[in-house]
C-alpha positions as CSV (number, residue, x, y, z in Angstrom):
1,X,-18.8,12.7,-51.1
2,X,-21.6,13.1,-49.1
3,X,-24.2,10.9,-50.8
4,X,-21.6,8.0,-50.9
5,X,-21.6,8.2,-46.8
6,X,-24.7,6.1,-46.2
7,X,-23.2,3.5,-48.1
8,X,-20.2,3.4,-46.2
9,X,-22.5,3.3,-43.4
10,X,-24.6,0.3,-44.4
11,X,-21.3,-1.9,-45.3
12,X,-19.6,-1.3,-42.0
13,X,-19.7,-4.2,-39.7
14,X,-22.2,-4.2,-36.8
15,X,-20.5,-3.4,-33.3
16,X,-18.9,-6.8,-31.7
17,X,-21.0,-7.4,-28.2
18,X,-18.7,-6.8,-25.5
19,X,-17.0,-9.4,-24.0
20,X,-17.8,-11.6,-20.3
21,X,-15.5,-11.0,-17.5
22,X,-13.4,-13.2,-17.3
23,X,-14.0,-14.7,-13.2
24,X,-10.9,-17.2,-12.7
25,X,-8.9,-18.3,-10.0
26,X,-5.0,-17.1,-9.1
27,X,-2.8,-17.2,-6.6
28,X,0.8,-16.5,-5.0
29,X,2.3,-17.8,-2.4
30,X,5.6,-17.2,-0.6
31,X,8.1,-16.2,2.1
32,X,8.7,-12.6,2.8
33,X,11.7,-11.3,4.7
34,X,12.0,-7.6,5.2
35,X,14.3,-5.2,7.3
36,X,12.7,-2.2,8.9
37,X,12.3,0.3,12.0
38,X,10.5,-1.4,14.7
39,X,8.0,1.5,14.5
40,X,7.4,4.7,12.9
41,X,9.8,7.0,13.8
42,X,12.0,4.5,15.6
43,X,16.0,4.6,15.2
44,X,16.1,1.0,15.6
45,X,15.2,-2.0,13.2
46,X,14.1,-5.6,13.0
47,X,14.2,-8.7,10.5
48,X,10.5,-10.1,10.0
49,X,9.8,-13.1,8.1
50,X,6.3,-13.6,7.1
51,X,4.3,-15.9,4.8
52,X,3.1,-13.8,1.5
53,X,-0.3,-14.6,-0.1
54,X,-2.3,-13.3,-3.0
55,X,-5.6,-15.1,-4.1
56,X,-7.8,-13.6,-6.7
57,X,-11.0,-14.6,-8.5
58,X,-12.4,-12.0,-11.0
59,X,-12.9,-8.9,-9.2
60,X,-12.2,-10.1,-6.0
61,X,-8.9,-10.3,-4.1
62,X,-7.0,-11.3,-0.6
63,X,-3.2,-10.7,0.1
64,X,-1.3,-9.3,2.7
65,X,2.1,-8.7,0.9
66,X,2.5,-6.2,-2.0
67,X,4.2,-7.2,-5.3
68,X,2.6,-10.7,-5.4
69,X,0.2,-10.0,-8.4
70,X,-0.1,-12.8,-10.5
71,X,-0.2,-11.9,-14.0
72,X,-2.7,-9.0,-14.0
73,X,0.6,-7.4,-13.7
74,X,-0.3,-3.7,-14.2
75,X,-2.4,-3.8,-10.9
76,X,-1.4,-3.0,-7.6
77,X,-2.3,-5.2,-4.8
78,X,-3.9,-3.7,-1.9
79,X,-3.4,-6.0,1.7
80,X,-6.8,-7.4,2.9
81,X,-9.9,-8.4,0.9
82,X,-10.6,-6.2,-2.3
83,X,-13.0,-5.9,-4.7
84,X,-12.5,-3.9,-7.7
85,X,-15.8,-1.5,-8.3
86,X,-14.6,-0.1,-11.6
87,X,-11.5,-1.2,-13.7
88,X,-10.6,-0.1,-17.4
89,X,-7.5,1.2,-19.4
90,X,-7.6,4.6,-17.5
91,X,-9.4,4.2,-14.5
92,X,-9.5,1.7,-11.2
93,X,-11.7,2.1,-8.5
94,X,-11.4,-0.3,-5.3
95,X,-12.0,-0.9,-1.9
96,X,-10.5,-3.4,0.7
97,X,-10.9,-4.4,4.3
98,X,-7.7,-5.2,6.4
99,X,-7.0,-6.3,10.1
100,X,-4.5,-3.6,11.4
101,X,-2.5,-4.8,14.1
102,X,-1.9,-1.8,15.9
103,X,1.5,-1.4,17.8
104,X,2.6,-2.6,20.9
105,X,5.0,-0.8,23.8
106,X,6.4,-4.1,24.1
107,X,7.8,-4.2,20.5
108,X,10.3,-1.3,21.4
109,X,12.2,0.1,24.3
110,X,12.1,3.3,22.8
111,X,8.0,2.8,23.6
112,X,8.2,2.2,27.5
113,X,5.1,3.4,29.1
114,X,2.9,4.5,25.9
115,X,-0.4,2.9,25.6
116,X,-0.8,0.2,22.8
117,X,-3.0,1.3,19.8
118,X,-5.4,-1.6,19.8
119,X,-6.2,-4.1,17.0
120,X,-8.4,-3.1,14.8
121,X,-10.3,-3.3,11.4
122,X,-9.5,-1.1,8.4
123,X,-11.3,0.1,5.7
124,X,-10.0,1.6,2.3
125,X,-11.4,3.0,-0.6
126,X,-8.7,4.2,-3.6
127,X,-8.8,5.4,-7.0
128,X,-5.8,4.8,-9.6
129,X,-5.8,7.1,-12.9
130,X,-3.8,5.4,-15.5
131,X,-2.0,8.8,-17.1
132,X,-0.1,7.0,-19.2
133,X,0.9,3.0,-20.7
134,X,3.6,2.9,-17.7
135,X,2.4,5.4,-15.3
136,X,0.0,5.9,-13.2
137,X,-1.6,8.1,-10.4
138,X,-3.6,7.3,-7.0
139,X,-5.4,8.8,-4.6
140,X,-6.6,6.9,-1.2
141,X,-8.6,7.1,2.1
142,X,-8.5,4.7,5.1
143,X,-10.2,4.6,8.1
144,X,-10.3,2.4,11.4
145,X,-14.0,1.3,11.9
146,X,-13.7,-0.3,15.2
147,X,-12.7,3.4,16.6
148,X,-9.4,2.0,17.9
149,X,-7.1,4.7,17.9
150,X,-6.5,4.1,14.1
151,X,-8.4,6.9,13.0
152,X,-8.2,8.3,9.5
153,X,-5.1,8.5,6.5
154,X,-5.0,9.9,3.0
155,X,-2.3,8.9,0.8
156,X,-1.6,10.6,-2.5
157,X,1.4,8.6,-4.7
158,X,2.5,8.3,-8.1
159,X,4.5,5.5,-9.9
160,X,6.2,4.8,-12.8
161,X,7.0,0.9,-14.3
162,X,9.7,0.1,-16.8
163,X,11.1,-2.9,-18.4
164,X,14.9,-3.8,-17.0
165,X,14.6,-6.7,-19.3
166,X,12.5,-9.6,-21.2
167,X,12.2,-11.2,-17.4
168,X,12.8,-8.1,-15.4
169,X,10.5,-5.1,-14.4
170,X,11.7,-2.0,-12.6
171,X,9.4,0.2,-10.6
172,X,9.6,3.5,-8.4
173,X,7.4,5.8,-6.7
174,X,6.7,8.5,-4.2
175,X,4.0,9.1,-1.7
176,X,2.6,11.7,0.7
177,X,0.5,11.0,3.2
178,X,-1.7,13.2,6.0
179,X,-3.4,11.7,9.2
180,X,-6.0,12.7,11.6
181,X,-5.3,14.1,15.0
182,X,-6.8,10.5,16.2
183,X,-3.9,8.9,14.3
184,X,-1.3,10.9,15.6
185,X,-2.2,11.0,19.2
186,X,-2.1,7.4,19.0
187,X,1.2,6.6,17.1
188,X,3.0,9.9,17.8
189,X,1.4,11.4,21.3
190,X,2.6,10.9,24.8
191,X,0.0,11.2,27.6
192,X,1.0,12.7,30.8
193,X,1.0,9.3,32.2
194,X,3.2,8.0,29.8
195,X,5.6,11.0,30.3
196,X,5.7,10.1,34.2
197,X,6.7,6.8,33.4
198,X,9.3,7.4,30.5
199,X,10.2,10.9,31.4
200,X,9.6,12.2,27.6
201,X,7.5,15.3,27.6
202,X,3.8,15.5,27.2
203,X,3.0,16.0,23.5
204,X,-0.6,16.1,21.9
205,X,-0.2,16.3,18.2
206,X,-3.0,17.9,15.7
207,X,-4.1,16.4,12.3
208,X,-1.2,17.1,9.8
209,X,1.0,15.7,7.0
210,X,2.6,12.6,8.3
211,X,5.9,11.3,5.6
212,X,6.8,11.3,2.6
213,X,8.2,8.5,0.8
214,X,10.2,7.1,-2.4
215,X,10.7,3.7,-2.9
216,X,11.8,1.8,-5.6
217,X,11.0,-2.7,-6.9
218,X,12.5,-5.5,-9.1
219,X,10.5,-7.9,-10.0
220,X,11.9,-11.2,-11.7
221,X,9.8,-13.3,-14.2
222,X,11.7,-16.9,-13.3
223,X,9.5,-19.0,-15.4
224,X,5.5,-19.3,-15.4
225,X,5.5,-20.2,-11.7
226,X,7.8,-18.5,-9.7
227,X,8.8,-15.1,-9.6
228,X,11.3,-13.3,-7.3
229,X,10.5,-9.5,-5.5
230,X,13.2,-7.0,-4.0
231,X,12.9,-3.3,-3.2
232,X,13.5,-1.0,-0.5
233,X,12.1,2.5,0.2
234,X,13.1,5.5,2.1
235,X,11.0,8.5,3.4
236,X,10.7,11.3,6.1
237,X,8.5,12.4,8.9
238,X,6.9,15.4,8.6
239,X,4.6,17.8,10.4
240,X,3.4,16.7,13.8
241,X,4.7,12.9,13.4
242,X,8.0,14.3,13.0
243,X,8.6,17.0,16.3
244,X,6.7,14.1,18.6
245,X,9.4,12.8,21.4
246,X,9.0,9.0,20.7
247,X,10.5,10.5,16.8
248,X,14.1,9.2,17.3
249,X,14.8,9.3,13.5
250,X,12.7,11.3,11.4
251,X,14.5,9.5,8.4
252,X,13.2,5.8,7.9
253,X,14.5,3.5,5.3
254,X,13.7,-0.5,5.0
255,X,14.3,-3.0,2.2
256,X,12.9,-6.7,1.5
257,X,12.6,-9.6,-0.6
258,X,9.9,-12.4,-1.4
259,X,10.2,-15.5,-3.6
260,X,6.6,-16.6,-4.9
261,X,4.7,-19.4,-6.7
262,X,2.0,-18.8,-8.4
263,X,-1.2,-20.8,-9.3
């Protein structure tokens, strides 16, 4: 047996050389119309509709709307511009710029007198774990690099994908996610000034655990160019987000829908 193993050896083929990435073009495009709390925390909600878009060459991606994937369609999208350090069977590595617009008073009454939290620009770095053919794990870290108010998040969230049918594919997940004490001052806090205007008492909230989340998607294969997205989610403040005074419904819930075509 063992003198009949160089043999073997010397009749096995040679190793194949690996093969180019494959740097392409694609694209989605479409109208998004979605149904949530006017902020975080808030007890009242708003329709929004929104152009969607997802461009992509190789490694590379812009899109502001989740779900718009193209046909890479174990990915996840992440808003802003990404680019894809590391990306096999089991592991995903990426990191993405954004514009985060902030929040303004304006937007709610149940805001009067708190400072707006500025524009600013966001940076994320991620990693996804593949565990298994439908499920995966991830792990996240933002940051606002403008020094804005945004300060910094970490997300943790698994998901699992299954097939409804030959057209349709079903997804849900949960999520936790911790802030700063930069972040929560500026989304959850009320200065003394604000609490002379509003009459809300003066809160300074600490870094923490901010909600945690489950949502759930359908996504519908039309035909080769259009596809059709619905979901909805619901999670709960926790830790310091949740006892701040402008929290006037610690449960949040929102649902939406997009229609894309794809290029």
């Amino acid at each position: 047996m063992l003198a009949a193993a160089p043999a073997v050896a010397a009749d096995a083929p040679p190793d194949e050389p690996p093969k180019p990435v494959d740097w392409k073009w694609e694209g989605a495009l479409g109208p998004v119309v979605s149904l949530a709390p006017q902020y975080s925390g808030s007890s009242s909600r708003r329709t929004s509709v929104s152009p969607g878009y997802y461009l992509r060459y190789g490694r590379i991606s812009l899109s502001n709307a989740s779900g718009f994937v193209t046909r890479r369609n174990k990915d996840d999208v992440f808003r802003g511009l990404g680019l894809d350090l590391k990306q096999d069977d089991r592991l995903r590595l990426n990191v993405a710029l954004r514009i985060d617009n902030g929040r303004r008073s304006s937007d709610s009454s149940g805001l009067v007198g708190v400072e707006d939290v500025k524009r600013t620009v966001r940076a994320r770095s991620s990693a996804t774990f593949q565990v298994a053919p439908t499920s995966k794990v991830a792990l996240g870290w933002s940051t606002d690099l403008l020094g804005r108010g945004g300060g910094n998040i970490v997300d943790l969230g698994a998901s699992h994908d299954r097939g409804w049918s030959a057209f349709t594919t079903w997804s849900v997940g949960a999520s936790i996610s911790a802030a700063d004490a930069r972040n929560m001052r500026s989304y959850y806090g009320v200065t003394p000034a604000a609490s002379a205007i509003n009459g809300l008492p003066v809160y300074e909230p600490g870094a923490g655990l901010r909600d945690v989340t489950l949502g759930t998607g359908w996504r519908t294969e039309v035909d080769d160019k259009w596809i059709v997205l619905w979901g909805g989610s619901v999670s709960r403040l926790v830790g310091p987000a949740a006892r701040s005074p402008l929290t006037t419904a610690p449960r949040q819930w929102g649902v939406s829908a997009a229609i894309a075509r794809r290029f």
